[in-house]
C-alpha positions as CSV (number, residue, x, y, z in Angstrom):
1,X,105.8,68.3,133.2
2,X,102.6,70.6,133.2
3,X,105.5,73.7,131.8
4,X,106.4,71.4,129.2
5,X,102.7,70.4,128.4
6,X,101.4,74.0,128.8
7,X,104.4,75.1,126.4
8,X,103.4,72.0,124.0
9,X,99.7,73.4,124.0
10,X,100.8,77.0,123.3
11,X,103.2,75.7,120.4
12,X,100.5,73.8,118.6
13,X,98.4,76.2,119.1
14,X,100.5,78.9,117.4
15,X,101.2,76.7,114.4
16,X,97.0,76.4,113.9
17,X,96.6,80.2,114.2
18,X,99.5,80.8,111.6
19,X,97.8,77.8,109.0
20,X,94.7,79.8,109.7
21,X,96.5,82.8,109.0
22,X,98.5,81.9,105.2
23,X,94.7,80.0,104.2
24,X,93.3,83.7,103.8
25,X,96.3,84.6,101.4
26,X,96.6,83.9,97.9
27,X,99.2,81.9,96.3
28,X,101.6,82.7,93.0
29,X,99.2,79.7,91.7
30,X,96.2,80.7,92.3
31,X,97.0,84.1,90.6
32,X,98.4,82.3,87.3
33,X,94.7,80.1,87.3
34,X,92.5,83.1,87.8
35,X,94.5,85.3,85.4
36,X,94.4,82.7,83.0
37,X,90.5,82.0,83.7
38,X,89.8,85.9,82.7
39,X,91.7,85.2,79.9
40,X,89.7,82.6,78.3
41,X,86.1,84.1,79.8
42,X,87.3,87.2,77.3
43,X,87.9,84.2,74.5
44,X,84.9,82.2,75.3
45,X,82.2,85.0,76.0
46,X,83.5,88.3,74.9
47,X,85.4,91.8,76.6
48,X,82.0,92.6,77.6
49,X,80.9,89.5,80.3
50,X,84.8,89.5,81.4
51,X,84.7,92.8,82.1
52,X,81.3,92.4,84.4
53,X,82.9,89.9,85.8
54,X,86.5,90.4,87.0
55,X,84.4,94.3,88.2
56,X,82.1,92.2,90.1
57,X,83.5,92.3,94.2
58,X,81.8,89.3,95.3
59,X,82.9,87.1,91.7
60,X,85.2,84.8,91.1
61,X,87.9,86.8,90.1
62,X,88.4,88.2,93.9
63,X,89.7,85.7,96.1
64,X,91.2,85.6,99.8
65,X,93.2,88.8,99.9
66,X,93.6,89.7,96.0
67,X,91.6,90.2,92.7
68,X,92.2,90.2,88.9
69,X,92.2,93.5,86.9
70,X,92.4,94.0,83.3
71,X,93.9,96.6,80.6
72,X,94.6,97.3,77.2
73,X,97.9,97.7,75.9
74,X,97.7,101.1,75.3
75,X,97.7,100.8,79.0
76,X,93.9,101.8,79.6
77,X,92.9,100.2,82.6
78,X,89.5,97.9,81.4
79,X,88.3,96.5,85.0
80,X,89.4,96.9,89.0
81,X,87.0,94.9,91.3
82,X,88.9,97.3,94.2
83,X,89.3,100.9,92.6
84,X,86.6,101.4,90.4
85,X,88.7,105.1,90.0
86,X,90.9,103.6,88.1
87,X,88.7,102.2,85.1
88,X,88.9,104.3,81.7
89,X,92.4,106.0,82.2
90,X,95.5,105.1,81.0
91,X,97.9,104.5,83.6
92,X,101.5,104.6,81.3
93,X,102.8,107.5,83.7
94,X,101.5,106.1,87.5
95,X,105.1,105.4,88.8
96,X,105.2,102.7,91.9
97,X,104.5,104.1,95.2
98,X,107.8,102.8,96.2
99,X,110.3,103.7,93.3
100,X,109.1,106.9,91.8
101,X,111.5,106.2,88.9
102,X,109.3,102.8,87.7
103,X,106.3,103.2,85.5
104,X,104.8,99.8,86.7
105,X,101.8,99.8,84.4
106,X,104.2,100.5,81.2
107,X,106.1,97.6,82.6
108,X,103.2,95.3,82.7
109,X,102.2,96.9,79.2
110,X,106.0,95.8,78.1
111,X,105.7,92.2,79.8
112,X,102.4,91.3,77.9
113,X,103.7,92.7,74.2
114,X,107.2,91.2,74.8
115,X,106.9,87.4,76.9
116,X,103.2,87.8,77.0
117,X,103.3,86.6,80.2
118,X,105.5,87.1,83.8
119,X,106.3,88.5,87.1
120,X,106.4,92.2,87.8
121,X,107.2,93.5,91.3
122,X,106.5,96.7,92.3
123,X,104.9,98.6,95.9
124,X,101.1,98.9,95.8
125,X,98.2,99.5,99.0
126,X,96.2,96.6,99.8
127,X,92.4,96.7,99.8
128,X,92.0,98.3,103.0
129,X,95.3,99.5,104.1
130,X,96.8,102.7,102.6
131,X,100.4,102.0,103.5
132,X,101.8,100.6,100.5
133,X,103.4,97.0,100.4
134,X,105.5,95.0,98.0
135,X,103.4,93.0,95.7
136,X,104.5,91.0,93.2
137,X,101.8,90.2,90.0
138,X,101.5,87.7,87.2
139,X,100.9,89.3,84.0
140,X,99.4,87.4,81.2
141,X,98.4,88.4,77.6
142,X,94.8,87.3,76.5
143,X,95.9,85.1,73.5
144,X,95.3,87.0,70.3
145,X,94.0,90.3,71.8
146,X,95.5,93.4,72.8
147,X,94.6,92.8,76.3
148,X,96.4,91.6,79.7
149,X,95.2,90.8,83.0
150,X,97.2,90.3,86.1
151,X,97.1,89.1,89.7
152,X,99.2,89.4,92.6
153,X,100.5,88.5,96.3
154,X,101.7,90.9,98.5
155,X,105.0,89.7,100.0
């Protein structure tokens, strides 16, 4: 009886820990919503303020374990609250750290022009871990501009 209670405890235990555990990641919905929040803070106050904002670390465009980011579609990257290196340079040619053969920028480029908005998976490090991991992002056009921003889970 005290095994099976102690194993009980344990259990439940366990399952708390692991609920813990998937609160502190972001969700496929939650990257939809915030892309699509950037999208209309470019609409509503300008490139500028949505650039200072999805840049900003402690906004509200970085959330449990990911962040928005923004480009042009000339493939410039416009704002990265977690590689501020990246910011000004095109990106066309950065191939994913898992397939060398995929451009993964020109296919977010290609997403936003064609569907203006999707799924694009590809290998990429995590803020704070250089091993690279799959992620998958949502890409979505700002309506009307030449602009995307994406969001993404690592799986």
């Amino acid at each position: 009886m005290r095994k099976a209670a102690a194993t009980m405890v344990v259990l439940i235990f366990g399952l708390i820990l692991a609920a813990g555990a998937l609160a502190d990641n972001a969700t496929k919905d939650e990257c939809v919503a915030k892309t699509k929040e950037a999208a209309q803070m470019v609409l509503d106050k300008g490139l500028d303020e949505a650039v200072k904002a999805i840049n900003d670390k402690n906004g509200t465009f970085v959330w449990k374990d990911t962040y928005v980011f923004m480009m042009d579609l000339d493939g410039k990257m416009l704002a990265h609250p977690m590689n501020a290196t990246l910011i000004g340079k095109s990106l066309l040619e950065n191939k994913d750290k898992g397939d060398p053969g995929k451009l993964l920028f020109k296919e977010f480029v290609e997403l936003a022009k064609g569907k203006g908005e999707g799924w694009v998976d590809y290998m990429w490090s995590n803020p704070g871990d250089a091993k690279p991991r799959k992620k998958i992002s949502y890409i979505y056009r700002v309506p009307g501009k030449d602009l995307l921003v994406g969001a993404g889970i690592w799986e």
